[in-house]
N, C-alpha and C positions, 0 to 999 in steps of 0.2 A: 762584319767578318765574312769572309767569303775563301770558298775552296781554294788551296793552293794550286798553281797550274801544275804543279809535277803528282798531283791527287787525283785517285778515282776513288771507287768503291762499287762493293757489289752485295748485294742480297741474294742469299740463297735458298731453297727449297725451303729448307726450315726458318727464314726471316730470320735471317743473321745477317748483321750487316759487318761487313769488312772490309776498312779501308787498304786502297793499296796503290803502291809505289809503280808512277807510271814509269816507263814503258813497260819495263819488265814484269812486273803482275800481273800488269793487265794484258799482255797478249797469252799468260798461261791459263788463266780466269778465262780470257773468253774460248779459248783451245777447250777448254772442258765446257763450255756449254753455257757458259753464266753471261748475262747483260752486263757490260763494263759502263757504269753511270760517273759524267764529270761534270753533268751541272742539272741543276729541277727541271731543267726542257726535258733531258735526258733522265729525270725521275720519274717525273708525268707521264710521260709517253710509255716506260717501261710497267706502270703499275696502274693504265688504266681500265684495263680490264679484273683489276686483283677485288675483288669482295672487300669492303669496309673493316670486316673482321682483320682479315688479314694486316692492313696499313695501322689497326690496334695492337696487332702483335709485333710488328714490327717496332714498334714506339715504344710499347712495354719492356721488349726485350733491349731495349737502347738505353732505359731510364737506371739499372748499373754502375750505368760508364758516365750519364751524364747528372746522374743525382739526383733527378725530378720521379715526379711521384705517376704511380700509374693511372691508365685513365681505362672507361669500360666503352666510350666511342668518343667519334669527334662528329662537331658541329655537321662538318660537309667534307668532300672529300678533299678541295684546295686545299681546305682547313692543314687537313691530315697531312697533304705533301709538302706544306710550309711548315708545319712543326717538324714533320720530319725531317726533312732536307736543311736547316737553321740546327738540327743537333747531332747531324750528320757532320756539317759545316763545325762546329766545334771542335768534334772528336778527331778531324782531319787535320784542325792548326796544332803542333808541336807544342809540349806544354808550357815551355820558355814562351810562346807566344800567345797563348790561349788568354781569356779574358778573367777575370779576379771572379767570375762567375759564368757558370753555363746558361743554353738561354732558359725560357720561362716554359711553362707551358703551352704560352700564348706565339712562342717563337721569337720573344724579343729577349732581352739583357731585363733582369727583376729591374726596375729603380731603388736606389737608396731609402731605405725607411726610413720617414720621418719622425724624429726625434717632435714625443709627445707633450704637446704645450701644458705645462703645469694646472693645473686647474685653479680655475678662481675662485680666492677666497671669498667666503659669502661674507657679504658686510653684514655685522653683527648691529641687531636691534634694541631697541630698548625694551626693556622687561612688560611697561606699560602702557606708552605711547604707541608703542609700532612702529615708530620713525627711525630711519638710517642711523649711522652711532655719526655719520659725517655733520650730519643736521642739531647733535646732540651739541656741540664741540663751543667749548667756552668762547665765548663773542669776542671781538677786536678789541683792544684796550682802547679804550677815548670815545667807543661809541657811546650813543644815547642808551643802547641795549643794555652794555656792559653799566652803564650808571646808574640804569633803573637795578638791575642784577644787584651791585652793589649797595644799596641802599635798602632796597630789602632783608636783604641778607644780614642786617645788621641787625644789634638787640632792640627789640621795638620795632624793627619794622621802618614805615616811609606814608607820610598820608598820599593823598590825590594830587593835593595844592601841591607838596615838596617837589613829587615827581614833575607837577605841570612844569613848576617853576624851574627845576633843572635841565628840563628836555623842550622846552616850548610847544608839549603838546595841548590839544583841545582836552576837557574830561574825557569824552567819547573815544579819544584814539588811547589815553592810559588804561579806559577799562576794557575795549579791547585787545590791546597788547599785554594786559594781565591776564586775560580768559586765556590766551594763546601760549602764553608762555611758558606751563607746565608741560605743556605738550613736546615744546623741542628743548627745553633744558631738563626736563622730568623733575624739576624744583617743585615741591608741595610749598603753595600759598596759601598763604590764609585771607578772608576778605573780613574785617570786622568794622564796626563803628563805635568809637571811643566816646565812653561816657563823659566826658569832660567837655567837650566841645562836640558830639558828634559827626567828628572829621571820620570820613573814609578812611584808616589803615591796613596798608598790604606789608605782611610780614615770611620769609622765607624761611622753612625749616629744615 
């Protein structure tokens, strides 16, 4: 956004800023004694002698018209004739023209707020494992998991030998795929040895 050429303005004793309509304003403005300002060369120059205080009242007294919030100093003095002169620059464009917002504090146009990413949901644990509910989730139909699963689960249970014979594991890999398996299915196994034969059976409850 930038000044219209047919715009000045001027600041007066009391740090009132008043826009006004060239030529005609501005030659009775300066007839009375006032600085006719139409661009920040001509801000700067006009206010570099004025006390910091003063470039705060000025700004404060402008916050009104431009909506922004007061401040009790600025960073530096640039600082000061860039926010000012950017809400000068606003109040000078016609309101048909002006922007859907005034600028910021900072001297620029806000940015669009950004719409807040929903938060993620916490994956839900198991009660006694500690493991992810993803890790918990019924196995593939046709694997060897799902078949060991199955067979357990049933009345009675599954010996060593059944499961070897179904899954073509070693004993070593069925009893440790049984130690492991309460853990990510949360299935309570039982381990026992059947007095009839003293076959290993594993049964799910």
């Amino acid at each position: 956004m930038t000044m219209p050429s047919n715009k000045a303005f001027t600041i007066d004793a009391e740090n009132n800023v008043t826009i006004l309509d060239a030529p005609t304003d501005s030659e009775s403005t300066a007839a009375e004694g006032q600085p006719v300002l139409r661009t920040s060369k001509d801000l700067t120059a006009a206010t570099k002698d004025w006390p910091a205080a003063r470039l705060v009242e000025i700004w404060n007294k402008l916050t009104p018209r431009t909506g922004l919030g007061q401040i009790k100093k600025f960073e530096n003095r640039q600082v000061a004739i860039l926010r000012i002169w950017k809400a000068i620059e606003y109040l000078a464009v016609p309101a048909t023209e002006t922007a859907s917002a005034p600028p910021t504090a900072e001297g620029v146009t806000p940015k669009k707020a950004n719409a807040k990413k929903p938060a993620k949901e916490s994956t839900p644990k198991a009660a006694k494992s500690g493991k992810p509910a993803a890790e918990l989730k019924s196995p593939r139909e046709g694997t060897a998991k799902a078949r060991v699963i199955e067979m357990i689960s049933r009345k009675g249970g599954a010996t060593l030998d059944e499961i070897r014979e179904a899954t073509g594991w070693q004993p070593h890999t069925v009893r440790g795929f049984m130690s492991t398996l309460p853990k990510k299915t949360e299935l309570k196994i039982t381990s026992t040895r059947r007095e009839s034969d003293k076959a290993r059976v594993y049964e799910a409850r």
